[in-house]
C-alpha positions in Angstrom: -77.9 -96.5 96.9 -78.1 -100.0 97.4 -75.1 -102.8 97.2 -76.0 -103.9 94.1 -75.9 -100.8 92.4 -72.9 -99.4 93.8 -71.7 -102.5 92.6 -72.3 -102.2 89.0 -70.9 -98.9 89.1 -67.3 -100.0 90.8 -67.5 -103.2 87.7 -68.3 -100.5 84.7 -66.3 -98.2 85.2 -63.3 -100.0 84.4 -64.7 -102.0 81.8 -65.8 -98.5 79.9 -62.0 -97.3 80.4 -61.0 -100.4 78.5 -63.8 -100.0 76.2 -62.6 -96.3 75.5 -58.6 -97.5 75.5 -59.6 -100.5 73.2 -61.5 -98.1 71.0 -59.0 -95.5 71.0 -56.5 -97.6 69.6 -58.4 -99.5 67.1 -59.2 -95.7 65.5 -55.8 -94.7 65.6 -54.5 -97.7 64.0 -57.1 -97.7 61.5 -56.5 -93.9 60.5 -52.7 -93.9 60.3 -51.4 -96.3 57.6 -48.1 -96.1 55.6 -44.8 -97.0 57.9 -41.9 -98.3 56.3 -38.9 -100.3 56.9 -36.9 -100.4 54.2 -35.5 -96.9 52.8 -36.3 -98.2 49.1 -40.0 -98.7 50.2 -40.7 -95.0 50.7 -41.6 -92.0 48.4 -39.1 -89.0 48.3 -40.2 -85.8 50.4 -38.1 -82.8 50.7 -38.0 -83.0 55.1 -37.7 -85.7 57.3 -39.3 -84.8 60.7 -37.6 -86.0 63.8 -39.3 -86.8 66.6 -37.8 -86.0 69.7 -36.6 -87.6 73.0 -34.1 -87.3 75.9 -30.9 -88.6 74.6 -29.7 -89.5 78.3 -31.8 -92.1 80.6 -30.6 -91.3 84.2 -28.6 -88.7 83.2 -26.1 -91.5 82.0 -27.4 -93.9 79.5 -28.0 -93.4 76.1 -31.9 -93.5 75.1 -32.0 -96.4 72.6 -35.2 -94.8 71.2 -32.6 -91.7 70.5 -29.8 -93.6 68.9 -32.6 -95.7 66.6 -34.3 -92.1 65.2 -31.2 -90.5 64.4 -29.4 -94.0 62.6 -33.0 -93.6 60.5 -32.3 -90.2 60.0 -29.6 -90.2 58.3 -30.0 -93.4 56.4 -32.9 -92.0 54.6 -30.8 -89.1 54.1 -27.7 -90.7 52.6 -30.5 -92.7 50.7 -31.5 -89.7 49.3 -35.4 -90.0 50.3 -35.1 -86.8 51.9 -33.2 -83.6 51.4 -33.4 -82.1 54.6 -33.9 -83.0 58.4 -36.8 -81.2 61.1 -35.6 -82.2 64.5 -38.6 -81.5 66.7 -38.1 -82.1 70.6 -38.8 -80.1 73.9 -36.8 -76.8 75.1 -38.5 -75.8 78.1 -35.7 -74.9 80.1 -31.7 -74.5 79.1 -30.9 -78.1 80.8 -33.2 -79.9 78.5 -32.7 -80.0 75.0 -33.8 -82.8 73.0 -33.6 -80.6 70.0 -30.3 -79.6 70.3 -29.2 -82.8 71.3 -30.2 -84.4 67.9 -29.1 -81.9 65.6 -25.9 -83.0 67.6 -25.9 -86.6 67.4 -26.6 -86.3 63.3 -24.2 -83.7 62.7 -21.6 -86.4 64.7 -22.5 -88.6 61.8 -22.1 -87.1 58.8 -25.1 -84.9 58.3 -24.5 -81.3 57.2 -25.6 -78.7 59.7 -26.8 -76.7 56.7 -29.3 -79.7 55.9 -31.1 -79.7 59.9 -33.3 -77.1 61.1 -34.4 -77.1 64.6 -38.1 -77.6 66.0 -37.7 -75.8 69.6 -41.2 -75.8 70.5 -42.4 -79.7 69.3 -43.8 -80.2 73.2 -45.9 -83.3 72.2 -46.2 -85.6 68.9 -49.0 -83.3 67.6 -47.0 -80.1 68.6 -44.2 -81.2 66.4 -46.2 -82.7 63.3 -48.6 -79.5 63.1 -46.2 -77.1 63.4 -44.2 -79.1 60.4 -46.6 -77.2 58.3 -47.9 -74.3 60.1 -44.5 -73.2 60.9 -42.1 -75.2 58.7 -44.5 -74.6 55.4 -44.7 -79.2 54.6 -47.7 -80.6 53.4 -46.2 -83.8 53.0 -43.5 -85.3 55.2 -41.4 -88.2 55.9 -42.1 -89.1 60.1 -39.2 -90.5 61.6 -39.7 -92.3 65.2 -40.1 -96.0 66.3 -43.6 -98.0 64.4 -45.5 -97.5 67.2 -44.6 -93.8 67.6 -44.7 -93.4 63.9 -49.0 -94.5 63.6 -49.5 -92.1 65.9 -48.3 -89.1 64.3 -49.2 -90.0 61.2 -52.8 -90.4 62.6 -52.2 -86.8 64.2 -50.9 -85.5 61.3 -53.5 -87.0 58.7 -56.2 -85.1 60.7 -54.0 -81.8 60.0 -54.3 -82.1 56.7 -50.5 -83.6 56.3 -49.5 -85.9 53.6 -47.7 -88.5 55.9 -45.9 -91.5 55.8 -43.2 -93.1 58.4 -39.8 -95.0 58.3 -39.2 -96.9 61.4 -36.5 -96.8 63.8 -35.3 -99.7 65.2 -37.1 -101.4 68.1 -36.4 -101.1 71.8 -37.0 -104.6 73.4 -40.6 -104.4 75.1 -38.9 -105.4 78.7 -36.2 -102.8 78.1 -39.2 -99.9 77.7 -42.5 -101.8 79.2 -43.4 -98.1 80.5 -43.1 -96.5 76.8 -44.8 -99.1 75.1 -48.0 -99.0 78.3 -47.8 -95.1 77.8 -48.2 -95.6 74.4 -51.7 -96.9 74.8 -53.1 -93.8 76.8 -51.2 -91.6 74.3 -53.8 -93.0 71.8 -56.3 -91.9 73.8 -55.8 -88.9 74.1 -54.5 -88.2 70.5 -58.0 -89.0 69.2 -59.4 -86.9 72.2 -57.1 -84.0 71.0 -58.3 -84.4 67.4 -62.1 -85.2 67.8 -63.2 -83.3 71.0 -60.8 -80.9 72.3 -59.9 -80.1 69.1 -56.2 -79.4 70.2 -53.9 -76.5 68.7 -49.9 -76.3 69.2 -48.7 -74.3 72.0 -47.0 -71.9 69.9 -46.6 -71.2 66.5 -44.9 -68.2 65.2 -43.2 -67.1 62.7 -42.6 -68.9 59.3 -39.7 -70.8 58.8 -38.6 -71.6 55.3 -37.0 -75.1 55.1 -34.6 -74.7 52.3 -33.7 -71.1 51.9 
């Protein structure tokens, strides 16, 4: 293989990553849509799906991405937009719990336990918006996370068939979460990858759960 050839391998690869990463993110921005600020802007759906995250950075700090998803939650719930809550985080082992840990925090302000029902099994963003109607029986749902969380799994749950729209948490400062918002960009990736090639399925599933009842 000569110089020049090895070359023009060692310069395109990288340029087809960002072509791919560029591409990604234009087709998930494209394909995901309606995110809201303002409670008054949004339609009413019976559930409100959480998305999860650890509550504790270092074991010690309090997650601002955390505190900003649960404040949403209940504000749309006291704004009467939706009537119940789907907290959806990771359980994998007994010491991690972001489920738990959220049902916590909104039960700490105000929000009646009766009203929450736990997602123990919502691994990844598209774990957690698929299994909202697979499991959880909603075909239209109010995602609750950060904006650029929120495009994400509406774009995820769009291609499952879900009737989605997003209320935005407040905003983490980019320099307080640079390696969230950079993750966020190969997330993309892989979210269309998931949808369009490896045609990605939740972990588990199980049985129905009737939101409500």
């Amino acid at each position: 293989m000569t110089l020049k050839k090895i070359l023009l391998i060692l310069i395109g690869i990288p340029v087809l990553g960002l072509i791919v990463l560029v591409g990604c993110n234009l087709i998930v921005q494209a394909q995901s849509g309606r995110t809201h600020d303002n409670p008054a802007d949004l339609p009413h759906n019976k559930v409100g799906l959480v998305l999860g995250c650890v509550k504790y950075l270092g074991g010690k700090y309090e997650n601002r991405f955390f505190r900003g998803r649960i404040n949403a939650a209940r504000a749309l719930y006291q704004a009467g937009k939706i009537d119940y809550i789907l907290v959806s985080g990771d359980n994998h082992h007994k010491d991690y719990d972001e489920t738990t840990d959220l049902k916590q925090a909104l039960v700490d302000l105000g929000v009646p336990a009766e009203k929450i029902t736990c997602d123990y099994a919502g691994f990844t963003t598209l774990d957690s918006v698929v299994r909202a109607k697979e499991v959880f029986g909603q075909s239209s749902i109010t995602v609750i996370s950060q904006r650029f969380h929120n495009i994400r799994a509406i774009y995820l749950a769009r291609a499952a068939g879900i009737d989605a729209v997003g209320f935005n948490a407040t905003e983490v400062p980019f320099k307080s979460a640079f390696k969230t918002y950079v993750r966020e960009s190969a997330s993309r990736v892989k979210a269309v990858w998931d949808v369009h090639i490896a045609r990605r399925h939740p972990k588990f599933l199980g049985v129905p759960v009737r939101i409500g009842d």
